[in-house]
C-alpha positions in Angstrom: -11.4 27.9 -3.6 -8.7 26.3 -4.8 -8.6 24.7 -8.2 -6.9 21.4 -8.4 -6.4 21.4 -12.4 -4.0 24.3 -12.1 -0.2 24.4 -11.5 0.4 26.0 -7.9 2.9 28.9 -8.3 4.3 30.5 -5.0 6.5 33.5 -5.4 8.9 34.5 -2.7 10.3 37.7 -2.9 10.8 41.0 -0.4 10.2 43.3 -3.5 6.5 43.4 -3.4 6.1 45.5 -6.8 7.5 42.1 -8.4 5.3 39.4 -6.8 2.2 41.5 -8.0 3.2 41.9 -11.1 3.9 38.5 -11.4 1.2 37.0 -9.9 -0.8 39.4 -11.9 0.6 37.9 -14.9 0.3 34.0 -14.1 -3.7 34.7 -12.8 -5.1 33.4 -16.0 -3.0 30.2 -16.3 -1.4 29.2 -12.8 -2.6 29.4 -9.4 -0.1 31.9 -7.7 0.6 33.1 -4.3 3.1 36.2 -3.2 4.9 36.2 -0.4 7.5 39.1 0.3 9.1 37.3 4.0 10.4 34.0 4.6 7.5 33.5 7.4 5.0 34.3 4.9 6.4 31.9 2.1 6.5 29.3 4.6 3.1 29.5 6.2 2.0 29.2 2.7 3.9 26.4 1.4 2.7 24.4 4.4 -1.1 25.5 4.1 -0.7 24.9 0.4 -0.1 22.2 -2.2 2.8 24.3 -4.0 4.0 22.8 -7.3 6.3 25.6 -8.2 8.5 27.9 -6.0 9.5 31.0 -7.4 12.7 32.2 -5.1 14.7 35.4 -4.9 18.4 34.4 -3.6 18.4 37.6 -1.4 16.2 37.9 1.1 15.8 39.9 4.3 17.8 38.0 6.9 18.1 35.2 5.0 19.8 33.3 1.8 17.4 31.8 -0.8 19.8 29.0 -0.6 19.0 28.3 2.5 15.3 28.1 1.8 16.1 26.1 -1.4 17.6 23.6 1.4 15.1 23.6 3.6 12.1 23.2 0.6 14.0 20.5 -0.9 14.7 18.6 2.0 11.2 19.0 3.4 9.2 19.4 0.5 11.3 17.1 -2.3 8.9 17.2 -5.1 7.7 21.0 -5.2 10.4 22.7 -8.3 12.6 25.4 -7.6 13.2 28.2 -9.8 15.9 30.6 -8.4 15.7 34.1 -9.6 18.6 37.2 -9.0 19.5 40.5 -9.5 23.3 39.7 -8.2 23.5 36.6 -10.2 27.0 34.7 -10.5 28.1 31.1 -11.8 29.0 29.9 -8.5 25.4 30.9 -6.8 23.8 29.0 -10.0 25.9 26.4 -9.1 25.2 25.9 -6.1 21.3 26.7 -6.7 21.3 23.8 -9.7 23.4 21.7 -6.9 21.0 22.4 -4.1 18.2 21.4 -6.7 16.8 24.4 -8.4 14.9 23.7 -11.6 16.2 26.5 -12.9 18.4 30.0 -12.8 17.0 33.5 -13.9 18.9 36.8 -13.8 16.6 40.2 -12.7 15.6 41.7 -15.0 14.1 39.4 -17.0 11.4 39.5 -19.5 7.6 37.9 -18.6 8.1 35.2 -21.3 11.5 34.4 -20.1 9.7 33.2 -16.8 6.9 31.8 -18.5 9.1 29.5 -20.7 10.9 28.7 -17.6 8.1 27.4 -16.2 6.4 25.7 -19.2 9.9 23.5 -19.0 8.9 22.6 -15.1 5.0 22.1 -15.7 5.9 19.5 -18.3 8.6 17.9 -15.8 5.8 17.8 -13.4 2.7 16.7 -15.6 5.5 13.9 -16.5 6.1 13.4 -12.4 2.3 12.8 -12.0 1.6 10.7 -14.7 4.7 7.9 -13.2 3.0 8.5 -10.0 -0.2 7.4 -11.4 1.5 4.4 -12.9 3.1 3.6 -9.9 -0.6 3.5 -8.1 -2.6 2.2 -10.6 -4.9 -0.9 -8.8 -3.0 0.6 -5.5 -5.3 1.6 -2.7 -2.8 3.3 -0.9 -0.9 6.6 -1.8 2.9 6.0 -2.7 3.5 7.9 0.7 1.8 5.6 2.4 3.2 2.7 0.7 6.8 3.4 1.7 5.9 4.4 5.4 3.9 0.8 6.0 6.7 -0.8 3.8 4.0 -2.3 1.2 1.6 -2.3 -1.0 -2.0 -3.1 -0.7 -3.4 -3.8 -4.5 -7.0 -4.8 -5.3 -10.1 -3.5 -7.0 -12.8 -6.0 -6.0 -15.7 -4.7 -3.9 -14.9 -7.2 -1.1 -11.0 -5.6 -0.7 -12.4 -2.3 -0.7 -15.0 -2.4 1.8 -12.2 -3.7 3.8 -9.8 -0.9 2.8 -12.8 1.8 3.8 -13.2 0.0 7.6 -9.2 0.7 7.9 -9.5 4.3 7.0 -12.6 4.4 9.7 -10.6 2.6 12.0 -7.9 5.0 11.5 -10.0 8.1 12.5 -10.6 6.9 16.3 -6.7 6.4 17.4 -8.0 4.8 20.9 -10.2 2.3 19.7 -8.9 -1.2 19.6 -9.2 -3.2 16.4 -9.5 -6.9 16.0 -8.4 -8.6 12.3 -9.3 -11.5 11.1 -8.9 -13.9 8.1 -7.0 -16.6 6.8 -3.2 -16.9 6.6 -1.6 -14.7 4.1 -4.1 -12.7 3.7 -2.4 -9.2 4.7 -3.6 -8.4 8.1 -0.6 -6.8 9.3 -0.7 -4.7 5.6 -4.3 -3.7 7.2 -2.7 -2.8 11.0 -0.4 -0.8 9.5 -2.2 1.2 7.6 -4.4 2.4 10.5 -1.5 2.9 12.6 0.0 5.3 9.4 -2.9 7.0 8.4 -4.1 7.8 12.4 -2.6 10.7 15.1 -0.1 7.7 16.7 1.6 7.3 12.9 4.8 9.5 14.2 4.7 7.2 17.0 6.1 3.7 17.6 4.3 0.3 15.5 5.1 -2.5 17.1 4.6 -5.9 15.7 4.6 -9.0 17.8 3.9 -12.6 16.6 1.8 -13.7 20.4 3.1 -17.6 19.4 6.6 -16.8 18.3 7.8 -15.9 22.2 8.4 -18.9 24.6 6.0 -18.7 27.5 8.6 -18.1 30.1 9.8 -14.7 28.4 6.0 -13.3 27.5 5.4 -11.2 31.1 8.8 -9.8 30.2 8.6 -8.8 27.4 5.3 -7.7 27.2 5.6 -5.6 30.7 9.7 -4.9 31.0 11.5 -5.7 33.8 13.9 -4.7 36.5 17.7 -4.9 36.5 17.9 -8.2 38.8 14.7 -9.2 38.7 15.5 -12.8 37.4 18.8 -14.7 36.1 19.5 -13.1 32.6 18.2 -9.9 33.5 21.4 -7.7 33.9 19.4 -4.5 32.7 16.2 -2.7 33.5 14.1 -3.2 29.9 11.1 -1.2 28.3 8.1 -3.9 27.7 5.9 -3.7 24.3 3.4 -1.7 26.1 6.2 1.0 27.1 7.7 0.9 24.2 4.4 2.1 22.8 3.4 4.5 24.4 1.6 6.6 21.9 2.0 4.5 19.4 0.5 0.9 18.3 0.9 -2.4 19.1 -0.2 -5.5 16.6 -0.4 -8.4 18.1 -0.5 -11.2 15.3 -1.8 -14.5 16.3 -3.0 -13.3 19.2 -5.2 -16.6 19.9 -2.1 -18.6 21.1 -1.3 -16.2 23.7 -1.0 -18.2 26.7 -4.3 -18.6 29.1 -2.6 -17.1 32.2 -0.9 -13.9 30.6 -4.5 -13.1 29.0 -5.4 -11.6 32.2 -2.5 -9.7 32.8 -3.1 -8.4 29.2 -6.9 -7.4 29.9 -5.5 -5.2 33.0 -3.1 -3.2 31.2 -5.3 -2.6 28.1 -8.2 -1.3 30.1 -6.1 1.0 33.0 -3.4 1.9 30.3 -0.6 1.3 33.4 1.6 -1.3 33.9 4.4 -2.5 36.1 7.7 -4.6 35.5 8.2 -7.2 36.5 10.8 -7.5 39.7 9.3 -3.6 40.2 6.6 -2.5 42.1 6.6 1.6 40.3 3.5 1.9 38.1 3.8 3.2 34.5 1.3 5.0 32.3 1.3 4.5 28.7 -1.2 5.5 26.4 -0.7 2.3 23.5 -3.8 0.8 20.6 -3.6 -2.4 20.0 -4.7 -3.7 16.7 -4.2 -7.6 16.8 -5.2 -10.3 14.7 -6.1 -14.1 14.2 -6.2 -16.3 11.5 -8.1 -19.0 13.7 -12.2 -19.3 15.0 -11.6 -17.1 18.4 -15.3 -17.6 18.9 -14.9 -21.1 18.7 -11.4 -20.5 21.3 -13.8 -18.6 23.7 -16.1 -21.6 23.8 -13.4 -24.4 24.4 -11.8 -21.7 27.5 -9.0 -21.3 25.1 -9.1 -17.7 24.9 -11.0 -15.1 27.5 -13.9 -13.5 26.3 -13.6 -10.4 28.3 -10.7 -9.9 26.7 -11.8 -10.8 23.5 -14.7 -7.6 24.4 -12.0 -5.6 25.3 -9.4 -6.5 21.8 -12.8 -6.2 19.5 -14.3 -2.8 19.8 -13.6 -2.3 16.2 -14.0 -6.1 13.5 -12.1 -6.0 10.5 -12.5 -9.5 8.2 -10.2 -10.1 5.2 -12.1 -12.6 3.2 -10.0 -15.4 1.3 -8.2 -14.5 -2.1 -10.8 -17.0 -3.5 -13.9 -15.1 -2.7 -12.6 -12.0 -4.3 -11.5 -13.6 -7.6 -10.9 -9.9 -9.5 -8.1 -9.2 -7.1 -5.9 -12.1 -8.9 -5.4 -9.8 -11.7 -4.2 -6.9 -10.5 -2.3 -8.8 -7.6 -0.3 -10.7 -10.5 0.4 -7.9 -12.4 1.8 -6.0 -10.1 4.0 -8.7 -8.6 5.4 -10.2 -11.9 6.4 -6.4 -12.2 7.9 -6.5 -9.1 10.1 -9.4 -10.1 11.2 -8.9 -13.6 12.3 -5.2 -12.8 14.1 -7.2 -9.4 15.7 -10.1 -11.9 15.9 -7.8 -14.7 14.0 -9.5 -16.8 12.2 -6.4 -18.8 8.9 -6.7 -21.0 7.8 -9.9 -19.6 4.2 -10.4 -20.6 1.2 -12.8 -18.9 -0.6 -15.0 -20.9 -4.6 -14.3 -20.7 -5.5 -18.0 -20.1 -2.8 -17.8 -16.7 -5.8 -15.8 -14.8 -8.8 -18.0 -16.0 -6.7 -20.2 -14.8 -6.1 -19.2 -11.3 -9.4 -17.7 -10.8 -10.0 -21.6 -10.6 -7.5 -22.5 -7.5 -8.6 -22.0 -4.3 -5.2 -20.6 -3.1 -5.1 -21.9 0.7 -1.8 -19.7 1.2 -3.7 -16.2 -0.6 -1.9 -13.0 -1.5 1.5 -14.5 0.1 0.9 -17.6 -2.4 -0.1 -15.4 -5.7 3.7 -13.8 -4.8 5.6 -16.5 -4.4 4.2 -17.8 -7.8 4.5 -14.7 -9.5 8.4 -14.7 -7.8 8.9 -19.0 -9.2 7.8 -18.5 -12.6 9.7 -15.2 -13.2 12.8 -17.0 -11.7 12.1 -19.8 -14.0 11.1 -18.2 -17.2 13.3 -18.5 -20.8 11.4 -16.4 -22.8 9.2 -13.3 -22.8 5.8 -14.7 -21.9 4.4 -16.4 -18.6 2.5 -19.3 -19.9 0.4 -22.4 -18.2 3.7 -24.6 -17.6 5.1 -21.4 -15.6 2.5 -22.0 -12.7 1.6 -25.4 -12.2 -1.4 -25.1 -10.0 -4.3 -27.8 -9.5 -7.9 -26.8 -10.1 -9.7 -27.3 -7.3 -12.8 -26.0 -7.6 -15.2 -29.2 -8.3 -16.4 -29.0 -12.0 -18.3 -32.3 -12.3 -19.0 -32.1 -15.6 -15.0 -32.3 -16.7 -14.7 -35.9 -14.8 -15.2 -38.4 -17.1 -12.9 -36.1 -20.2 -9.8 -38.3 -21.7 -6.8 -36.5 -19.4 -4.1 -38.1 -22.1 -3.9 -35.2 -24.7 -4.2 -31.6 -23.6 -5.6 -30.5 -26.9 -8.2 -32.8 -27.2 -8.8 -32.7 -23.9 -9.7 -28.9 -23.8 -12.0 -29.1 -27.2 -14.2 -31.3 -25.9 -14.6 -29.7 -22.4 -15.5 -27.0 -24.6 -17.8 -29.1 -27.2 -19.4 -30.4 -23.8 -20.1 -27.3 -22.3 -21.1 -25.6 -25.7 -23.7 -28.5 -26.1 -25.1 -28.3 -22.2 -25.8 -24.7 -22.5 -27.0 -24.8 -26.1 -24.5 -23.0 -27.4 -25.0 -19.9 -25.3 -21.3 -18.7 -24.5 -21.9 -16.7 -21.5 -23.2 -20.1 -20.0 -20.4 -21.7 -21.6 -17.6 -19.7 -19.9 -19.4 -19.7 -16.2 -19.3 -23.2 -16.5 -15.7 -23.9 -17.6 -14.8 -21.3 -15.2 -13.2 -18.9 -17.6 -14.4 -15.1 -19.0 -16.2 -14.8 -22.2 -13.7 -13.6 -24.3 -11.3 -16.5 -23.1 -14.0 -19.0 -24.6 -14.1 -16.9 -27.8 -10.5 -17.1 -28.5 -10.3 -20.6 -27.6 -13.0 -21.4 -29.7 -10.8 -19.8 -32.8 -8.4 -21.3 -31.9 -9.6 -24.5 -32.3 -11.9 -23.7 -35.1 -15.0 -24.4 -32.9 -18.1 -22.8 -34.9 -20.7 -20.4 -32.7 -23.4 -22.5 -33.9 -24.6 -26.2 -33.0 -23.5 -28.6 -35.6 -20.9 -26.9 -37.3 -17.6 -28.0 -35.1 -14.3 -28.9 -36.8 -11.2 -30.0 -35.0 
């Protein structure tokens, strides 16, 4: 069994004396693996989560260098140390060029090797820690990120319920998926993420806005068309469906589609063959289709807005992303992350968030969501002059109704905030925890404000 704790240690060499007694030497403190052909040492390097490749330059058949190519280019963050018994500089050139971790001449001493490596392990221990930072509050591996082009960040039970439907979703590659929520939300982040993490993610993703084409180009380019077919058409086209073929297709706002294509639609998604138009030559292709709605498509159904067998056919699999507002713990991390994003893209380094900015937002129903929180977070980084993100950098409204704020004097901020405070100190008998639910804020945000303003813990005892 393998042990995940322990750096992976492959050694590639035809002398087969050397890998044993090598391996036999890292068995206490590495993970290690011999291999004494090049078919070997790559059987193992793709069965195995190598951290370390140890590499003779001469092998049967074969440079080194070549396989110092091939791992680097394939296999980018597994370190290369390049051992020889023919040594030169320009070989260690071109090994340190190539990029080899390092260069050791045969023969060489056990602790020459170990050392060596103890370099590489902390290089490496150093790689994993960034790429813990880079993930922290990220549901999705780094790899991931970059293949789906963004990031999906949250850590409230809500987000990740929805996070484990997509990885389901992703483990039937046929089944058709149906996402809904509000606007801004991040159903597309959700479509592609199946798509990527199921068999079609080497295939095509295709994603088409089902209200952004004009109705008289839809059949066309949904289904292709012939050379001739119609004026315009001076070339025989692929359609999204062919286009797709093993792949995915998203269909965003897919409850505008036009009535009279729906149909059309329905056919091809249940016999997986379609024909261009001007044509009369049926063509298989095997495409998903994850689409998704920010509207009531129940509600479309029953106004004859939108079929329901197609509805059946688009919803084998329902995927809802609730609001930003129901999953208040998600504002957090989300802000974070893009304020981040910003400074390091303004250059704007060590810019810090004040803690009364999330109390704050946790209040503000946020009709636009995730898409919203960024362009805030994107504003007030554009617009700071100092260090800190503060109150004035996100001028928001609270809407959530707090009746028992109404009648407070709005003139003076300071005042103002004391005796919402005093008022909801006195309601709930001075118990904070009531305190903060009803102001809308944490605990410890009540605590501090209540220094701040030298408000006393017990009844009777306030000073401004």
């Amino acid at each position: 069994m393998e042990n995940k704790d322990k750096i992976k240690i492959l050694i590639l060499d035809d002398e087969k004396q050397f890998t044993e007694e090598l391996s036999s030497f890292f068995e206490d403190d590495y993970e290690a693996y011999e291999a004494n052909n090049v078919g070997d040492g790559r059987r193992i390097l793709h069965e195995k989560n190598i951290d370390l490749l140890i590499l003779d330059v001469r092998l049967p058949g074969i440079s080194g260098l070549d396989i110092l190519k091939e791992v680097k280019e394939q296999k980018p963050a597994i370190e290369v140390i390049v051992i020889s018994a023919h040594g030169d500089m320009d070989t260690v050139i071109k090994a340190m060029r190539l990029g080899a971790f390092d260069y050791l001449r045969k023969p060489f001493r056990f602790i020459d090797i170990q050392i060596a490596i103890e370099r590489t392990q902390k290089y490496l221990q150093m790689q994993r820690k960034l790429k813990q930072m880079e993930e922290k509050n990220s549901l999705i591996s780094k790899t991931l990120e970059e293949k789906i082009e963004r990031q999906f960040i949250g850590v409230s039970p809500q987000i990740l319920k929805v996070f484990q439907q997509a990885k389901t979703a992703a483990q039937y590659p046929d089944a058709n998926v149906l996402i809904t929520g509000e606007s801004g939300t991040g159903k597309e982040n959700i479509a592609r993420i199946i798509h990527y993490s199921s068999q079609r993610k080497d295939n095509m993703f295709c994603a088409v806005n089902s209200s952004a084409i004009t109705e008289t180009l839809l059949e066309s380019e949904f289904f292709g068309h012939k050379k001739g077919s119609f004026t315009g058409a001076v070339n025989d086209k692929m359609g999204f469906f062919e286009v797709c073929n093993n792949g995915t297709l998203f269909l965003d706002e897919i409850a505008d589609m036009p009535f009279n294509l729906q149909a059309k639609i329905l056919r091809a998604t249940e016999e997986k063959v379609i024909t261009r138009v001007g044509d009369t030559v049926p063509i298989k292709t095997d495409f998903r289709i994850v689409s998704a709605t920010n509207h009531d498509i129940e509600k479309q159904v029953e106004e004859k807005k939108f079929r329901l067998d197609l509805l059946h056919r688009l919803n084998t699999l329902h995927i809802h992303i609730p609001p930003l507002r129901e999953r208040t713990a998600d504002i957090k991390p989300l802000l974070d992350y893009y304020v981040g994003l910003y400074a390091t893209r303004f250059n704007k380094p060590g810019i810090k968030i004040s803690e009364d900015i999330y109390d704050i937002l946790k209040t503000y129903d946020f009709p636009g969501n995730v898409r919203e929180l960024k362009n805030m977070a994107e504003r007030a980084v554009i617009l700071c002059q100092d260090n800190t993100l503060n109150l004035g950098d996100f001028p928001v409204k609270q809407t959530k109704n707090k009746e028992h704020v109404s009648s407070i004097d709005k003139v003076n901020l300071k005042s103002n905030e004391i005796k919402m405070i005093l008022e909801a100190l006195h309601s709930c008998n001075y118990n904070q925890t009531a305190a903060s639910n009803l102001l809308g804020i944490s605990r410890d945000a009540l605590i501090r404000k209540m220094k701040k303003y030298n408000i006393s813990a017990f009844k009777g005892k306030e000073n401004d």
